[in-house]
C-alpha positions in Angstrom: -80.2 -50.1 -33.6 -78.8 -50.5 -37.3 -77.6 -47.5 -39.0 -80.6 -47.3 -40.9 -82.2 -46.8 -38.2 -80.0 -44.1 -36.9 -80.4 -42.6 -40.6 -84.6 -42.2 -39.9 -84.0 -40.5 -36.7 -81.3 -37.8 -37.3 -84.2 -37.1 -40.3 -86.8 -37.1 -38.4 -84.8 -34.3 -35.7 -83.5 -32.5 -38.3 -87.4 -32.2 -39.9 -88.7 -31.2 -36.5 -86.1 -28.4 -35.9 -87.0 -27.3 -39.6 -90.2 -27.0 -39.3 -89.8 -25.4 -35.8 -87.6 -22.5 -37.1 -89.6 -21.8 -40.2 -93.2 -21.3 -37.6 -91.2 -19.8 -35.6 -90.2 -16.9 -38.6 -93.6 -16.7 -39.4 -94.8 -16.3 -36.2 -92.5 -13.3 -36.0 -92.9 -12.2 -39.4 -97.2 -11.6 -38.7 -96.6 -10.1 -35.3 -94.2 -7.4 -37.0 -95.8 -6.8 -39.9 -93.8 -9.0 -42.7 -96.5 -9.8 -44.9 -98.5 -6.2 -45.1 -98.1 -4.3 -48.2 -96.8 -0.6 -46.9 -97.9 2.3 -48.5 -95.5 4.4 -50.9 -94.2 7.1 -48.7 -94.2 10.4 -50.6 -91.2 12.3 -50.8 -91.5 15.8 -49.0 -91.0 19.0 -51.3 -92.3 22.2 -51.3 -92.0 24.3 -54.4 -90.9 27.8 -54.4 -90.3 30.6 -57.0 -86.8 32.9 -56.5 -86.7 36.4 -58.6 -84.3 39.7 -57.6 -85.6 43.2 -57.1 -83.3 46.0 -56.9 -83.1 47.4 -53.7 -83.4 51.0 -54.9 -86.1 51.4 -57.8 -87.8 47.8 -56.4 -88.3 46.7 -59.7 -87.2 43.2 -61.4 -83.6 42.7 -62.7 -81.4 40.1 -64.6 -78.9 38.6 -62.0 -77.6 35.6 -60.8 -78.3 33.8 -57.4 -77.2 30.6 -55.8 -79.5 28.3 -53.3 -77.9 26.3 -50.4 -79.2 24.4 -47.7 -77.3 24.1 -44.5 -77.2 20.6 -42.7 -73.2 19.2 -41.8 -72.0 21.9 -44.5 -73.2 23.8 -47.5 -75.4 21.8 -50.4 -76.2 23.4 -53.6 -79.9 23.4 -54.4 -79.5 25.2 -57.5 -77.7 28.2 -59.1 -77.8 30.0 -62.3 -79.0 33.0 -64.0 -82.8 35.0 -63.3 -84.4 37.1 -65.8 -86.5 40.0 -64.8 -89.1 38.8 -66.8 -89.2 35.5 -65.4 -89.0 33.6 -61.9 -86.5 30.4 -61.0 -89.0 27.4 -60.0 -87.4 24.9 -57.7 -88.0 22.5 -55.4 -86.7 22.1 -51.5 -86.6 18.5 -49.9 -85.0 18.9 -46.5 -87.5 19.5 -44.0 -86.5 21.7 -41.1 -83.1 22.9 -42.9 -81.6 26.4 -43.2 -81.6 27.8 -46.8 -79.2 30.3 -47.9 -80.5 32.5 -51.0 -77.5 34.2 -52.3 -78.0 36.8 -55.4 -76.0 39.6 -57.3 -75.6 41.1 -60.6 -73.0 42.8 -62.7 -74.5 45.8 -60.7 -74.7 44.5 -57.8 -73.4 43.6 -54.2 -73.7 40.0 -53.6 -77.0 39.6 -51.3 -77.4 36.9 -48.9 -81.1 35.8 -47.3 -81.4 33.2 -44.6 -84.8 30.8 -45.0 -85.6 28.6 -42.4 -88.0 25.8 -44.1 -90.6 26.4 -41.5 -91.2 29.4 -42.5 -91.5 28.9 -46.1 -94.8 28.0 -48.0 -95.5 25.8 -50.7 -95.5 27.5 -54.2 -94.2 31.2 -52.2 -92.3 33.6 -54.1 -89.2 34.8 -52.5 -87.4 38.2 -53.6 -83.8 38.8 -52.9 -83.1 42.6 -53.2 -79.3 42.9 -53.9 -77.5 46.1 -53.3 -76.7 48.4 -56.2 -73.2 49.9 -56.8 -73.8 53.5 -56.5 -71.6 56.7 -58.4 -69.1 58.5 -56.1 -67.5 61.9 -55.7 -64.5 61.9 -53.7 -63.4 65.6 -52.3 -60.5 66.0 -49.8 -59.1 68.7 -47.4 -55.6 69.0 -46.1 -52.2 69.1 -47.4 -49.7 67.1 -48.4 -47.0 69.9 -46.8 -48.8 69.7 -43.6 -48.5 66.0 -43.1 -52.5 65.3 -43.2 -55.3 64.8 -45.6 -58.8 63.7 -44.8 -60.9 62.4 -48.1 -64.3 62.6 -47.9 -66.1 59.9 -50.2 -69.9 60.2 -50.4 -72.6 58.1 -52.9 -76.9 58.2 -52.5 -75.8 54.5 -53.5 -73.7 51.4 -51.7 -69.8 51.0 -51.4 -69.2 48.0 -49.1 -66.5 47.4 -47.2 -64.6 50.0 -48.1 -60.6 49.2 -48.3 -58.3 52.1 -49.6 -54.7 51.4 -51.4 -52.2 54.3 -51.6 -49.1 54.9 -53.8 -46.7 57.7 -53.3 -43.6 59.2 -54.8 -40.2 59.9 -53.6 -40.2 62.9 -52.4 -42.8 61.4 -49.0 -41.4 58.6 -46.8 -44.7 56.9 -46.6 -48.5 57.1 -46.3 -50.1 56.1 -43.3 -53.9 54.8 -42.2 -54.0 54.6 -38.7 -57.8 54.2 -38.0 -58.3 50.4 -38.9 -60.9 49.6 -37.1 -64.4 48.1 -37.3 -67.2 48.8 -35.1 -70.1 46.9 -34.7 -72.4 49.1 -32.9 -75.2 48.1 -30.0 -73.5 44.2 -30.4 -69.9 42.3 -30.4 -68.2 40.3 -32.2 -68.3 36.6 -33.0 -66.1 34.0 -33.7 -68.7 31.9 -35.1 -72.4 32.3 -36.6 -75.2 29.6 -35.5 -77.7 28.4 -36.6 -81.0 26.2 -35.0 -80.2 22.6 -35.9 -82.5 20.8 -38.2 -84.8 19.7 -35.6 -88.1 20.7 -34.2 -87.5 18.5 -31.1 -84.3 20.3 -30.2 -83.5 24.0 -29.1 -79.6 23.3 -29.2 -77.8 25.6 -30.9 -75.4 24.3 -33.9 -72.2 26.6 -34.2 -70.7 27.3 -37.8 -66.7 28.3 -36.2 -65.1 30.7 -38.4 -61.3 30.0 -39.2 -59.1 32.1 -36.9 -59.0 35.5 -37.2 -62.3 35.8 -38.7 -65.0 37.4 -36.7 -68.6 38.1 -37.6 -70.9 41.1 -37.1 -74.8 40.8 -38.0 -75.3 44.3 -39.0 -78.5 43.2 -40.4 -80.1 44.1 -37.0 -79.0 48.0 -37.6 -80.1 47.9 -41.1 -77.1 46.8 -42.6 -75.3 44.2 -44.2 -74.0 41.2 -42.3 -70.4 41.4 -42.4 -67.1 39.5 -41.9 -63.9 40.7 -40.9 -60.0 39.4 -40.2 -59.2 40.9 -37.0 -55.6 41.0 -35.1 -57.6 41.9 -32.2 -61.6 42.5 -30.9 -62.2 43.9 -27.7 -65.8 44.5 -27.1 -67.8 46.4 -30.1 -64.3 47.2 -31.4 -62.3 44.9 -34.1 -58.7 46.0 -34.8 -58.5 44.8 -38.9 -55.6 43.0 -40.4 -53.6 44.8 -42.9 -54.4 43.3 -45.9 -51.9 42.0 -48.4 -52.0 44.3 -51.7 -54.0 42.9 -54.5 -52.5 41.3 -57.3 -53.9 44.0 -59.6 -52.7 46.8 -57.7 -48.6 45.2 -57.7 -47.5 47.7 -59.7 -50.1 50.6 -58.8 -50.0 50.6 -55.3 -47.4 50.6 -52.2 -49.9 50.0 -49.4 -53.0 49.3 -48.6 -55.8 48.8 -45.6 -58.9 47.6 -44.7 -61.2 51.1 -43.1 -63.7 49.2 -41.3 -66.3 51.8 -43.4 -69.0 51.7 -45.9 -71.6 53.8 -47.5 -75.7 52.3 -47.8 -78.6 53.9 -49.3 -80.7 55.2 -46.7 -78.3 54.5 -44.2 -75.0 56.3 -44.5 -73.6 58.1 -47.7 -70.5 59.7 -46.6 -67.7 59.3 -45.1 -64.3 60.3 -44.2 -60.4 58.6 -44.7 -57.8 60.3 -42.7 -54.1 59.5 -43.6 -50.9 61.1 -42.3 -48.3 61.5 -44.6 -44.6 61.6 -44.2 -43.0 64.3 -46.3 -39.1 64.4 -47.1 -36.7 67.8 -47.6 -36.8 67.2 -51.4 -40.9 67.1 -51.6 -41.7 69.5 -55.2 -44.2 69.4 -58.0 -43.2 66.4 -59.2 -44.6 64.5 -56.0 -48.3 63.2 -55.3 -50.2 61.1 -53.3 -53.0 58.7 -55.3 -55.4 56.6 -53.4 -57.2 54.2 -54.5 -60.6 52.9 -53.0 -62.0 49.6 -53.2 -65.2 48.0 -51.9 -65.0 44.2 -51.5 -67.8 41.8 -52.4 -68.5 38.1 -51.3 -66.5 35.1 -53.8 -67.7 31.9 -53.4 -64.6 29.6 -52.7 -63.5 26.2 -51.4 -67.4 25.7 -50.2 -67.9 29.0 -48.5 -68.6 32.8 -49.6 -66.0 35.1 -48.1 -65.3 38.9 -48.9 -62.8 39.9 -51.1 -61.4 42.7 -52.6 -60.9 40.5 -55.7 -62.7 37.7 -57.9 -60.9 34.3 -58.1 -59.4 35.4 -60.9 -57.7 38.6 -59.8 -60.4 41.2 -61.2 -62.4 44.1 -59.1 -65.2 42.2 -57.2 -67.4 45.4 -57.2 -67.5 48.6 -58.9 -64.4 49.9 -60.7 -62.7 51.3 -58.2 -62.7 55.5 -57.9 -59.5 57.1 -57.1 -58.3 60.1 -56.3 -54.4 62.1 -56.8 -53.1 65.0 -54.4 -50.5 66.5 -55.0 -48.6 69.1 -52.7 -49.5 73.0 -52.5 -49.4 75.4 -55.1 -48.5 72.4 -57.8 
């Protein structure tokens, strides 16, 4: 055979295994659906209107609030400012997720609400009811002389996570708390909080592990606020709290301070007692005294998680300005 004739055939395979592959993809591409036009799929959403009550009176107030949904870390919905007039309008998009709602004011505690999408409706209005900072009076019994003096702070309002930071003179050694510790009653303490997974078709249980030291209490189940504290130690109900480092506005105010493990809340508990030991020298007089300082800590929002603090990011009271009291020895 001449090489034309070699040149007709190789055409005529190549043309056969041509045609062959190309019925062959439409074959396939009408058995799976190639050529059908598929309908627009609709994006899921379900709007929802956010507004903050005040947990006392009930009624509207201005405040901020912050919205999160919880899937492989925290994502920001939307955040910004509510007016008591008015409601926030926004939309969620992640079906089966967790929502955090997260709202305060200048008078108030932040609040934190957890949503799962489930259990939202379309167009529902959802009310975060932040805790108010309350007025305090602060009485205390004891002596200075006698090397003890309990303080007694009491409010028909909130002071959260109360911490207390001393100073002293020259004529004591030092002021001592020696009750740091953190109950959290008819429950123990975690190392983690959870949270369903995203998932209908799955009851496993997604852990959120807290960094080391950090243990978490759900007080919401007694009425109270979920709460968060460093521990050196827990043992049971019990968590023994770190002494805390003294805030950089209290450097020059303050020589030591602690974390009490106590709060007040309306309706719940409003009063309380400190007990401190202090260490007196020979040369104690008139000119001596003891002022403490108490401070209620409040959640910041930092490096993609809220934590409490006694102080905002900036080094300024996270709460209420803090009440103090000064003792000084007898008949002074």
């Amino acid at each position: 055979m001449n090489s034309k004739g070699n040149t007709t055939v190789y055409i005529v395979i190549f043309i056969v295994i041509f045609l062959s592959i190309i019925g062959y993809l439409v074959y396939y591409g009408v058995t799976h659906d190639w050529f059908k036009s598929k309908p627009e799929e609709i994006p899921y959403e379900k709007t929802i209107y956010l507004a903050l009550q005040d947990d006392y009176t009930k009624e509207l107030i201005d405040g901020n609030f912050s919205l999160m949904y919880i899937y492989n870390g925290r994502h920001i919905v939307k955040e910004g400012i509510i007016e008591k007039d008015a409601v926030v309008e926004t939309k969620i998009t992640v079906p089966n997720a967790f929502y955090e709602f997260y709202c305060w004011s200048d008078s108030h505690y932040v609040k934190k609400l957890i949503i799962q999408e489930s259990a939202i409706k379309d167009k529902e209005k959802i009310i975060c009811t932040p805790p108010r900072f309350g007025d305090y009076s602060i009485t205390y019994g004891g002596s200075i002389n006698d090397g003890q003096l309990t303080l007694n702070i009491s409010s028909e309002n909130n002071f959260l996570r109360m911490g207390i930071c001393t100073k002293w003179t020259a004529g004591i050694y030092r002021v001592t708390y020696n009750d740091a510790i953190s109950t959290c009653k008819d429950n123990i303490w975690y190392n983690y909080t959870d949270y369903y997974p995203p998932n209908k078709t799955s009851n496993k249980h997604v852990y959120n592990w807290l960094p080391d030291g950090v243990y978490s209490c759900n007080y919401n189940k007694q009425g109270y606020e979920e709460v968060l504290e460093n521990c050196d130690d827990v043992i049971g109900v019990k968590c023994y709290l770190t002494k805390p480092s003294v805030p950089i506005r209290y450097k020059y105010n303050a020589d030591a301070c602690y974390i009490t493990g106590k709060f007040l809340q309306q309706g719940v508990l409003n009063t309380t007692d400190i007990k401190l030991v202090v260490d007196t020298t020979n040369y104690l007089n008139c000119m001596d005294y003891v002022k403490v300082y108490f401070l209620d800590m409040n959640r910041i929002y930092k490096d993609g998680d809220w934590e409490y603090s006694f102080s905002t990011l900036d080094n300024k009271d996270t709460g209420t300005i803090d009440p103090f009291i000064e003792i000084k020895p007898k008949n002074c």
